[in-house]
KEZA-420582 format. One record per atom (N, C-alpha, C): atom name; y, x, z. Coordinates in pm, 1 decimal, padded with zeros to 6 digits. Layout:
KEZA-420582
- atom	c2	c1	c3
- CA	Y	X	Z
...
end
This chain:
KEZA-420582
- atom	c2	c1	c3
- N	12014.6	08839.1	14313.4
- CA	12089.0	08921.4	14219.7
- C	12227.1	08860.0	14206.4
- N	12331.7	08937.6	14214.5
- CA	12401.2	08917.7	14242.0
- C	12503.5	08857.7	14082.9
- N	12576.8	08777.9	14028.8
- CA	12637.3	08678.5	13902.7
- C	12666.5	08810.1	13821.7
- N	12753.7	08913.8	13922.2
- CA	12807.3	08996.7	13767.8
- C	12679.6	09145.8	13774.3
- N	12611.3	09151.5	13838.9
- CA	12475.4	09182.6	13807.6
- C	12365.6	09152.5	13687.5
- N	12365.6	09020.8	13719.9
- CA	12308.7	08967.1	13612.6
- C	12361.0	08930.9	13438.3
- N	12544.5	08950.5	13480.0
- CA	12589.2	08950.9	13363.2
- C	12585.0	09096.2	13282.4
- N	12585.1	09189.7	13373.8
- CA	12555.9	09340.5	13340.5
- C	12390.7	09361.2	13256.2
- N	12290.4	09279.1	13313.1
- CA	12166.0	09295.6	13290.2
- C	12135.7	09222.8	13150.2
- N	12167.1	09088.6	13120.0
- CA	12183.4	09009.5	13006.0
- C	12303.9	09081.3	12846.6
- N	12405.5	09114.9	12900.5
- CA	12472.0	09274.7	12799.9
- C	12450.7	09340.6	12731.5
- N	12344.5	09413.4	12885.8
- CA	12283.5	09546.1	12808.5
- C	12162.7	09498.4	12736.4
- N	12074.0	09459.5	12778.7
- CA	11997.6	09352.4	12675.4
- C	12061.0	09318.4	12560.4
- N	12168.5	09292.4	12553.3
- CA	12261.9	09238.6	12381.0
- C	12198.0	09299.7	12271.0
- N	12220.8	09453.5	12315.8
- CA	12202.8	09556.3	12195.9
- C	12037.1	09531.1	12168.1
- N	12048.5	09553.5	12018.3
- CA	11881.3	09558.7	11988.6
- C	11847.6	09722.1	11988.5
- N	11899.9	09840.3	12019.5
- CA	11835.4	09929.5	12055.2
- C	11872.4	09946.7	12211.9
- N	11935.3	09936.9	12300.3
- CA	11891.0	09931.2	12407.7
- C	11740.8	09797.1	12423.5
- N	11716.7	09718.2	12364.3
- CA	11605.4	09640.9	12387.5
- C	11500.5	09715.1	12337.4
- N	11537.9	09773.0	12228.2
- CA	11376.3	09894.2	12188.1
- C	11388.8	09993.0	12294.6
- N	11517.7	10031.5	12345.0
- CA	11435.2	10127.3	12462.8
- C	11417.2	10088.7	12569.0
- N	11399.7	09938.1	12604.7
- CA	11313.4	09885.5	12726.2
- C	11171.5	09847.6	12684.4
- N	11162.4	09847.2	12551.3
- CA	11073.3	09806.1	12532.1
- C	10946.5	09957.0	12536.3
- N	11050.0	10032.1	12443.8
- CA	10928.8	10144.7	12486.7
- C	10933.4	10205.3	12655.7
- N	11015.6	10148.1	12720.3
- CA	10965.8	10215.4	12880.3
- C	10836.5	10127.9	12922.0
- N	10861.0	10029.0	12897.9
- CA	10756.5	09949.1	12942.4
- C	10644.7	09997.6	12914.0
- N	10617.7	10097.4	12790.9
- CA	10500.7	10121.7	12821.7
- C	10458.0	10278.7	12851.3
- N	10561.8	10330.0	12894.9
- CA	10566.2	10454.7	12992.4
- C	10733.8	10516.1	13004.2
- N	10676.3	10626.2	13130.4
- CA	10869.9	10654.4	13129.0
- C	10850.9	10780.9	13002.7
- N	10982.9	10797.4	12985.0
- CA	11045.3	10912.6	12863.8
- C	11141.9	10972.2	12897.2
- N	11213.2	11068.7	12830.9
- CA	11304.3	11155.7	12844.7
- C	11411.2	11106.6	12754.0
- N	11545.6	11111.8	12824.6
- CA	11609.7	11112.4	12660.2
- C	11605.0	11137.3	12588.3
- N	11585.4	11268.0	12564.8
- CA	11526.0	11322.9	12404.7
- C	11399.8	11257.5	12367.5
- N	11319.4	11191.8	12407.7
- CA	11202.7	11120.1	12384.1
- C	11264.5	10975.3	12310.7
- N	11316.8	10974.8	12355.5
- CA	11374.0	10794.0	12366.0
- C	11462.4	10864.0	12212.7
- N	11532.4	10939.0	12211.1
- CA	11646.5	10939.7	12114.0
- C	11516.3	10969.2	11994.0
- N	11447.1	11072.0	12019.7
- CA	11347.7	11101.4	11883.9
- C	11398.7	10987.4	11757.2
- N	11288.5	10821.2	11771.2
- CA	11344.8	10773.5	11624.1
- C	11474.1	10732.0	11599.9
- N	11560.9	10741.1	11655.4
- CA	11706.1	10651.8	11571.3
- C	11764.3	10866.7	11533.6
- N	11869.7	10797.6	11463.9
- CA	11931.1	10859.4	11359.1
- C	12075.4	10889.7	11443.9
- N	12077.3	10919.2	11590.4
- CA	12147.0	10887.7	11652.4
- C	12152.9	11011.6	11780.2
- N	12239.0	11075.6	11851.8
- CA	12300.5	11232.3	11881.7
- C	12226.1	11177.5	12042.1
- N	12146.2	11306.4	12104.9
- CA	12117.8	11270.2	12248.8
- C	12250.2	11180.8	12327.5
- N	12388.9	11200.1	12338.0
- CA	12452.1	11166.2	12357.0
- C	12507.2	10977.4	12386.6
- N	12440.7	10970.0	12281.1
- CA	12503.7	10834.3	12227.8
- C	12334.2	10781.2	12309.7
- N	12219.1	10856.0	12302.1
- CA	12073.8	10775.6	12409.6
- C	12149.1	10768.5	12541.3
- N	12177.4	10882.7	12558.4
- CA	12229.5	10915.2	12699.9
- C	12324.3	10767.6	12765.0
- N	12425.8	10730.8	12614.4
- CA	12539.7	10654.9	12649.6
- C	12426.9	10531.6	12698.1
- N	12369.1	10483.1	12647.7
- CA	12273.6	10339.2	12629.9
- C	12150.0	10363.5	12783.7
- N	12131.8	10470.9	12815.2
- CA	12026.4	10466.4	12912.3
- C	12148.4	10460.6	13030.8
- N	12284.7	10468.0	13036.0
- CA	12384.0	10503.9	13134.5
- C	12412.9	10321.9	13143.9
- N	12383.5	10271.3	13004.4
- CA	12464.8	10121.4	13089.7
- C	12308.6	10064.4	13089.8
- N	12171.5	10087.6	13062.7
- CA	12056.2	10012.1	13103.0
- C	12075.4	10079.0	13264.9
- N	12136.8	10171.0	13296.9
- CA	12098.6	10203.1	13454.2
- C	12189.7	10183.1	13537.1
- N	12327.9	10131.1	13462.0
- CA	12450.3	10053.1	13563.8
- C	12386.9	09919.4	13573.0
- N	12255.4	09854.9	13491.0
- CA	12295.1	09731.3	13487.9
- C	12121.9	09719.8	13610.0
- N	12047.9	09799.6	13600.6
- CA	11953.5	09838.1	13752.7
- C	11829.8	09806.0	13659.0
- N	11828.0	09810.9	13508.6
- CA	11710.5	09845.3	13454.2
- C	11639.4	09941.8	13423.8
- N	11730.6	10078.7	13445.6
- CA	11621.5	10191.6	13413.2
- C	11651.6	10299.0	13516.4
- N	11602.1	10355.6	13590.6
- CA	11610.5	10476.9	13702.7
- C	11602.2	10614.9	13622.8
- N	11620.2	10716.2	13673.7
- CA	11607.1	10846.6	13643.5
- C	11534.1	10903.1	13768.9
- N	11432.6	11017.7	13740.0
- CA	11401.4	11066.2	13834.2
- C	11372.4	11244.4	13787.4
- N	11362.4	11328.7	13901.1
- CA	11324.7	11465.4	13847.2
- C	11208.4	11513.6	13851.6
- N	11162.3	11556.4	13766.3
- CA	11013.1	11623.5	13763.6
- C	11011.7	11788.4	13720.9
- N	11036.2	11830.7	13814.8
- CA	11051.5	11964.8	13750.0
- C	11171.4	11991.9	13659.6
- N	11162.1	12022.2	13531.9
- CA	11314.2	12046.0	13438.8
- C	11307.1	11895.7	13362.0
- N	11161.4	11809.1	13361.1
- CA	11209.8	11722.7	13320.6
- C	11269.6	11622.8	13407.6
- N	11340.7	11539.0	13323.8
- CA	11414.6	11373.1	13392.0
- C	11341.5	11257.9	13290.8
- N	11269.2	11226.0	13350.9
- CA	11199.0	11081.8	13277.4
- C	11277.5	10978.7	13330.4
- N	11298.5	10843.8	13213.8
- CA	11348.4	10772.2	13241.8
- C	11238.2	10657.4	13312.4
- N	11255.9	10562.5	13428.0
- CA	11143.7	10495.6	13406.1
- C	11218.5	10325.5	13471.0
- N	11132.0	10236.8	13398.0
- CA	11184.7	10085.2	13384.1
- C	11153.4	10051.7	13508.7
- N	11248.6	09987.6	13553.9
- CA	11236.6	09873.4	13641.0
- C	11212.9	09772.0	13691.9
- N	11106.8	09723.5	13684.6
- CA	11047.8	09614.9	13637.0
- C	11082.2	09470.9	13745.9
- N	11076.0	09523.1	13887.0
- CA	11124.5	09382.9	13972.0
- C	11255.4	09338.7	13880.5
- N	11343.0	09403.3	13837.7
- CA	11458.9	09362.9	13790.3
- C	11447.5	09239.2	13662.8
- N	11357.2	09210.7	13594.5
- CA	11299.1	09121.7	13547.9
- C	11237.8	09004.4	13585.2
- N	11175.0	09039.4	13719.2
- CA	11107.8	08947.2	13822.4
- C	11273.2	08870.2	13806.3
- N	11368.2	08864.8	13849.0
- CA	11476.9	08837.6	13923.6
- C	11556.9	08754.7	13791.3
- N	11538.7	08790.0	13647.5
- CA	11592.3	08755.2	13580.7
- C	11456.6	08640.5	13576.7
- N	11392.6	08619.8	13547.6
- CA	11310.5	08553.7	13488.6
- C	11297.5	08408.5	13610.7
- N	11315.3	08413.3	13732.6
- CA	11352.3	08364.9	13833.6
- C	11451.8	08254.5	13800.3
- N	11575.5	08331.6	13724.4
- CA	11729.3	08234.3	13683.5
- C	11642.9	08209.0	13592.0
- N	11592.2	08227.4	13472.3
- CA	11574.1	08158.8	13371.1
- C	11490.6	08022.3	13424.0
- N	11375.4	08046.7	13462.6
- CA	11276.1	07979.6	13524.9
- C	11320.9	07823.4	13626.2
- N	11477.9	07863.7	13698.5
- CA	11517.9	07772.8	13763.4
- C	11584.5	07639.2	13626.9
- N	11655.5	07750.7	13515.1
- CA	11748.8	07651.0	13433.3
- C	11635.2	07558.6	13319.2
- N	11527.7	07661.4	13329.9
- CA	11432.6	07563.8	13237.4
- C	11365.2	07464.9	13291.5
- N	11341.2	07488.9	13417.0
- CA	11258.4	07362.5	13495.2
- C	11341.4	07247.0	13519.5
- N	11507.1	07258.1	13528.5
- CA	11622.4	07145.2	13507.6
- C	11602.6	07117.4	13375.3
- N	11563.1	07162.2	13246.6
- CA	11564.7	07118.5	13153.5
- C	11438.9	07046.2	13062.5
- N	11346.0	07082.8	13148.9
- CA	11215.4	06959.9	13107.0
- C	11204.0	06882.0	13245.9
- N	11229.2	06847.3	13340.0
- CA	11282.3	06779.9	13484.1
- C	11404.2	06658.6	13354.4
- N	11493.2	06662.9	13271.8
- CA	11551.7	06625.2	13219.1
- C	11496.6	06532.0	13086.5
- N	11376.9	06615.9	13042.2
- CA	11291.6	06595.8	12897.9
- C	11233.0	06469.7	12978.5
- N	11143.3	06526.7	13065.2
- CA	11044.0	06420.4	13123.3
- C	11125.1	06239.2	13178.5
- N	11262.3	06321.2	13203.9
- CA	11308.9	06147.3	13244.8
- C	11365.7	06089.4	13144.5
- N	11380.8	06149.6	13050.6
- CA	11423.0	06069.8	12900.2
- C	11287.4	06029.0	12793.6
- N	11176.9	06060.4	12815.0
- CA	11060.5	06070.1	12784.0
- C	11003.3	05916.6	12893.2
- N	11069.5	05897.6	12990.2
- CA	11036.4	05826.1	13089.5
- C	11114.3	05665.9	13050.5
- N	11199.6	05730.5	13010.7
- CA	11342.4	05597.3	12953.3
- C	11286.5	05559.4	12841.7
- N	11253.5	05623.9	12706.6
- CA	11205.3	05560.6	12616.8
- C	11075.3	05534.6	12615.1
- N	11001.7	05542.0	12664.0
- CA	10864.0	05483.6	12730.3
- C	10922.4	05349.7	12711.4
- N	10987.5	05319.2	12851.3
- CA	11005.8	05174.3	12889.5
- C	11072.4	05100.8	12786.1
- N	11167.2	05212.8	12719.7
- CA	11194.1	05046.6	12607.7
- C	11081.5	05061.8	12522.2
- N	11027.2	05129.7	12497.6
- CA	10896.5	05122.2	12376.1
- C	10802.7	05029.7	12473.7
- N	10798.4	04956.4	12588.2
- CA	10689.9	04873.0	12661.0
- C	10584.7	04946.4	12718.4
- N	10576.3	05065.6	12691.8
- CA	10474.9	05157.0	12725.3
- C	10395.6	05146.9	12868.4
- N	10306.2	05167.6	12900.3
- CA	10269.2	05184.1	13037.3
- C	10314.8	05289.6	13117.2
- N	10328.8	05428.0	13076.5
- CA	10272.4	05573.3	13074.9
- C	10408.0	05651.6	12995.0
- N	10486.4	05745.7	13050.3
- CA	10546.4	05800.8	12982.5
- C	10451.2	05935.3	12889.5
- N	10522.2	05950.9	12763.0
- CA	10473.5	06049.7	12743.3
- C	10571.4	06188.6	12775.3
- N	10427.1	06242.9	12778.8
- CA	10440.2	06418.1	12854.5
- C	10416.8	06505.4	12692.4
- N	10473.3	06619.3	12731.7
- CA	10477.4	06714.0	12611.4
- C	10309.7	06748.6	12576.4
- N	10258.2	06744.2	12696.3
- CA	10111.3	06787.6	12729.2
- C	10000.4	06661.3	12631.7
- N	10049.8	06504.9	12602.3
- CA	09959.4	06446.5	12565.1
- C	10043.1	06378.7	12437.3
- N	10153.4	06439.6	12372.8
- CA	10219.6	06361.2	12293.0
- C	10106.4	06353.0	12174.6
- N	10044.5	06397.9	12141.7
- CA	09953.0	06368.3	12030.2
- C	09890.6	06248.4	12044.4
- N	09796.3	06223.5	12162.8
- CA	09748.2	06133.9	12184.1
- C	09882.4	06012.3	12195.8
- N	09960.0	05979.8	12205.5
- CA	10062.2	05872.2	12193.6
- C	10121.1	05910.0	12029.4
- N	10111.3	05973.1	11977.3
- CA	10133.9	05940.2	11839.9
- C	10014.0	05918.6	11774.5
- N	09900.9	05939.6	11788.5
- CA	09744.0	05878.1	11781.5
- C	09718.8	05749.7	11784.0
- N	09789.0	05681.0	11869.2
- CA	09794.7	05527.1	11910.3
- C	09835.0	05446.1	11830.6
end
């Protein structure tokens, strides 16, 4: 995925009603007028919010007859969750060697891990 892809995808995510309407695709596709039903808010302005969830490659349109259901994209998550997944594993990769450092000045044998810190505050 390409940097300003992903900055497009993280954006549109910003809004907390574009996040309620990924959230309700996820659990089927809808129509705009479906999607607009609860907010207090003009097909128009759904329309505006399903136009940047689908510049940013989270939601497709397709035709079914007179209807257009919207429906989620879901690899597109695979892909985000991927970047996240890389920056968090640098960041307990980081925990664990400072966890590793104060071990040794505490004399320890054994660093502690997030997984057994009880048992080392048990001790």
């Amino acid at each position: 995925m390409a940097d300003d892809q992903l900055s497009r995808v993280f954006a549109a995510l910003a809004d907390p009603t574009r996040r309620d309407m990924v959230a309700r695709l996820a659990v089927g596709d809808a129509t705009v007028g479906e999607l607009a039903d609860p907010y207090d808010v003009s097909v128009q302005a759904v329309s505006k919010h399903i136009r940047v969830l689908s510049d940013a490659g989270l939601v497709s349109k397709s035709k079914d007859a007179q209807r257009r259901p919207c429906h989620l994209e879901a690899e597109v998550f695979d892909l985000m969750t991927k970047w996240i997944e890389r920056y968090r594993q640098q960041a307990q990769e980081r925990y664990e060697r400072l966890d590793a450092v104060l071990a040794e000045m505490r004399g320890d044998e054994q660093p502690t891990h997030p997984g057994n810190r009880e048992q080392g505050a048990a001790s």
